[in-house]
C-alpha positions in Angstrom: 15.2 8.1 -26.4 12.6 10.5 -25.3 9.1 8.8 -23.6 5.9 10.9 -24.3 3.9 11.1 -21.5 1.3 8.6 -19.8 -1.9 9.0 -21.1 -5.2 8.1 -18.3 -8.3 7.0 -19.6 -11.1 8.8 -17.4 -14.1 7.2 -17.2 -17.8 8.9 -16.3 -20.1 7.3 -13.8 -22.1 6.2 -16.5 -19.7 4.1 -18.2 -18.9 2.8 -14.6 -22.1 2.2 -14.1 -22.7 0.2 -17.3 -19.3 -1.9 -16.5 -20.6 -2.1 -12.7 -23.9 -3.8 -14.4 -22.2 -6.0 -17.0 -20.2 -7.6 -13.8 -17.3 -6.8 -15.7 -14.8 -6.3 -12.1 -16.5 -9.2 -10.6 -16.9 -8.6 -7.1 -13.6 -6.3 -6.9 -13.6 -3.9 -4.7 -13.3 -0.9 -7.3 -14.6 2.9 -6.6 -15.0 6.0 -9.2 -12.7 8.5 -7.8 -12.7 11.6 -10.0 -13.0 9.7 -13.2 -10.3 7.1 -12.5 -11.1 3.7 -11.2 -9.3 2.9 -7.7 -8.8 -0.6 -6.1 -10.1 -0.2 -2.3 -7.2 -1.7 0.3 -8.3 -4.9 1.7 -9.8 -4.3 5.5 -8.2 -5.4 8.7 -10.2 -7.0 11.6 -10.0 -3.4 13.0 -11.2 -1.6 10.0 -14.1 -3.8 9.6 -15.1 -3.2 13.4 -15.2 0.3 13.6 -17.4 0.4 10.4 -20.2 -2.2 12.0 -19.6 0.0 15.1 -20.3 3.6 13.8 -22.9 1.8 11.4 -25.0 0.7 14.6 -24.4 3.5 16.4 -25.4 6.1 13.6 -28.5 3.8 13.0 -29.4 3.3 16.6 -29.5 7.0 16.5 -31.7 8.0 13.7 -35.2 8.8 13.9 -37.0 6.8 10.9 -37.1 8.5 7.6 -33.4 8.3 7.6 -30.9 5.4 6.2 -27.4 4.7 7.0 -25.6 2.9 3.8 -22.7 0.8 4.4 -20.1 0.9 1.8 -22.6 1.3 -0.7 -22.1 3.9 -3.5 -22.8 7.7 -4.0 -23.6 9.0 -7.4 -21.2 12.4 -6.7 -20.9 13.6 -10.1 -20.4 12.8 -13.1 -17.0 11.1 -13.4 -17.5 9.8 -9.2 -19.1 7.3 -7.5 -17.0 6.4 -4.6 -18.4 3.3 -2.2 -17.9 5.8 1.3 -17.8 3.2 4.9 -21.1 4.6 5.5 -23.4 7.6 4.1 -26.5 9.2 6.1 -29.1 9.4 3.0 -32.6 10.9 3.8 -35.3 8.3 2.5 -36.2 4.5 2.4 -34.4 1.9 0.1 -37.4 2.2 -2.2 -36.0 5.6 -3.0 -33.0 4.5 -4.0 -34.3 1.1 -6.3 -33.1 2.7 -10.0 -30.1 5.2 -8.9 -28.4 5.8 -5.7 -28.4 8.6 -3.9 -26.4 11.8 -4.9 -26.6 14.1 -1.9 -26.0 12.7 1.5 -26.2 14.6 4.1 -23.3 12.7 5.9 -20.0 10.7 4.8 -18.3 8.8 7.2 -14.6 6.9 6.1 -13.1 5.0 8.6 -8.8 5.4 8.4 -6.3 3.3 9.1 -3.8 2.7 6.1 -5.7 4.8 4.2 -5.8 8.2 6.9 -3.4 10.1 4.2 -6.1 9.7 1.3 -9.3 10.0 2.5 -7.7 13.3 4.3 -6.6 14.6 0.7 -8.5 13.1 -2.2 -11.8 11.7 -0.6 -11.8 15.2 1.5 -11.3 17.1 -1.8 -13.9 15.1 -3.6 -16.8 15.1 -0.9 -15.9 19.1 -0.4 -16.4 19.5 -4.3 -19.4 17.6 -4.1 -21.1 20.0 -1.8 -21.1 17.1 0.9 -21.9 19.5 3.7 -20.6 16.5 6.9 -17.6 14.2 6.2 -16.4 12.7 9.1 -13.3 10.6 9.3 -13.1 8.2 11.8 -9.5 7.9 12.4 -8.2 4.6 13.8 -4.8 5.6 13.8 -5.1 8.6 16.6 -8.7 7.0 18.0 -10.0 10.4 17.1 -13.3 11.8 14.4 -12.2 14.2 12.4 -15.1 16.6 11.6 -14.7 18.1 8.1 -17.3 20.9 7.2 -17.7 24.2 5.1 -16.8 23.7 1.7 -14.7 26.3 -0.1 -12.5 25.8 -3.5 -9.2 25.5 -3.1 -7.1 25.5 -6.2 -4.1 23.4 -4.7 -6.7 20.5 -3.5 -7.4 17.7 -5.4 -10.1 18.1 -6.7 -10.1 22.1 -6.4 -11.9 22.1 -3.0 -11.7 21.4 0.4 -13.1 22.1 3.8 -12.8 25.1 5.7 -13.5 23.8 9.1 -11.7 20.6 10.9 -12.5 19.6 14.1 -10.7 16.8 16.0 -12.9 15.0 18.8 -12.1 13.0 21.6 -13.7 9.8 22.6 -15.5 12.0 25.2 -16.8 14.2 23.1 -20.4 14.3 21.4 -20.9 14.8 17.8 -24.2 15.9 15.7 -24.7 15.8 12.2 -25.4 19.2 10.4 -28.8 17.2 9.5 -29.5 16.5 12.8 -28.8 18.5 15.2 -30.9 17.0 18.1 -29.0 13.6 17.2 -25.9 13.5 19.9 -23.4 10.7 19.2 -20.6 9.6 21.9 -17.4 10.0 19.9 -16.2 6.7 22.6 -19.2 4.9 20.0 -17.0 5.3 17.5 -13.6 4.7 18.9 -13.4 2.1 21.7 
């Protein structure tokens, strides 16, 4: 007996956002990730501390005219709106009352289980974006990874990636592209 392949349904963000508004997933913890809907893994004790902890310490920070949005989403594109641990958007929330925001300046994931993906597919996706920061904080290795410059790459997932990775300590200092005059401790971060 032969099987015919799996067919995917890809979605756009508009239908996403419609099923988003119709309360359709309930509460679930469900992203737009290149079309296809993905189920967010359920966050540890130390998951959910390191995002409060880079969220203060990016927001502690910032001079005003900036916001820092947790897990809140990003209209990417057309077939992506991904729910990022935190994004550095320019603005106030008034800005952001009938869409949300489609270029932020920085992406922040914090890793543990899920170092492997937002490495490979989130990278790919922010890079295609034209997301000019993503930052992984990595849990796994208590290091950020500083993604930057990105340039298509037909064998990434989403047909780009970044062409600068930076590893940092817990005693180094990191700035967003943004801002440059904003110095972060890395051991913020990663304590």
């Amino acid at each position: 007996m032969r099987q015919s392949p799996l067919t995917l349904r890809r979605w756009t963000r508009e239908e996403y956002d419609r099923l988003v508004d119709a309360g359709v997933f309930h509460g679930e913890p469900i992203e737009l990730i290149g079309g296809q809907l993905v189920v967010a893994e359920p966050q540890g004790a130390y998951h959910s501390s390191g995002i409060g902890a880079a969220g203060d310490t990016l927001r502690s920070a910032l001079p005003p005219g900036w916001l820092v949005r947790v897990q809140m989403p990003v209209a990417l594109d057309d077939e992506s709106a991904p729910e990022p641990d935190l994004a550095l958007v320019p603005g106030t929330w008034a800005d952001y009352v009938t869409s949300h925001p489609a270029r932020p300046v920085l992406v922040v994931e914090v890793a543990e289980s899920s170092l492997a993906f937002d490495r490979r597919e989130k990278g790919s996706l922010y890079a295609r974006a034209g997301v000019p920061d993503y930052w992984i904080l990595n849990l796994v290795d208590r290091v950020l990874e500083v993604y930057r410059d990105p340039v298509p790459d037909a064998a990434a997932s989403y047909g780009w990636r970044y062409g600068t990775v930076e590893r940092l300590a817990p005693a180094a200092v990191a700035s967003p592209l943004a801002l440059p005059s904003v110095r972060i401790p890395v051991s913020a971060f990663v304590a």
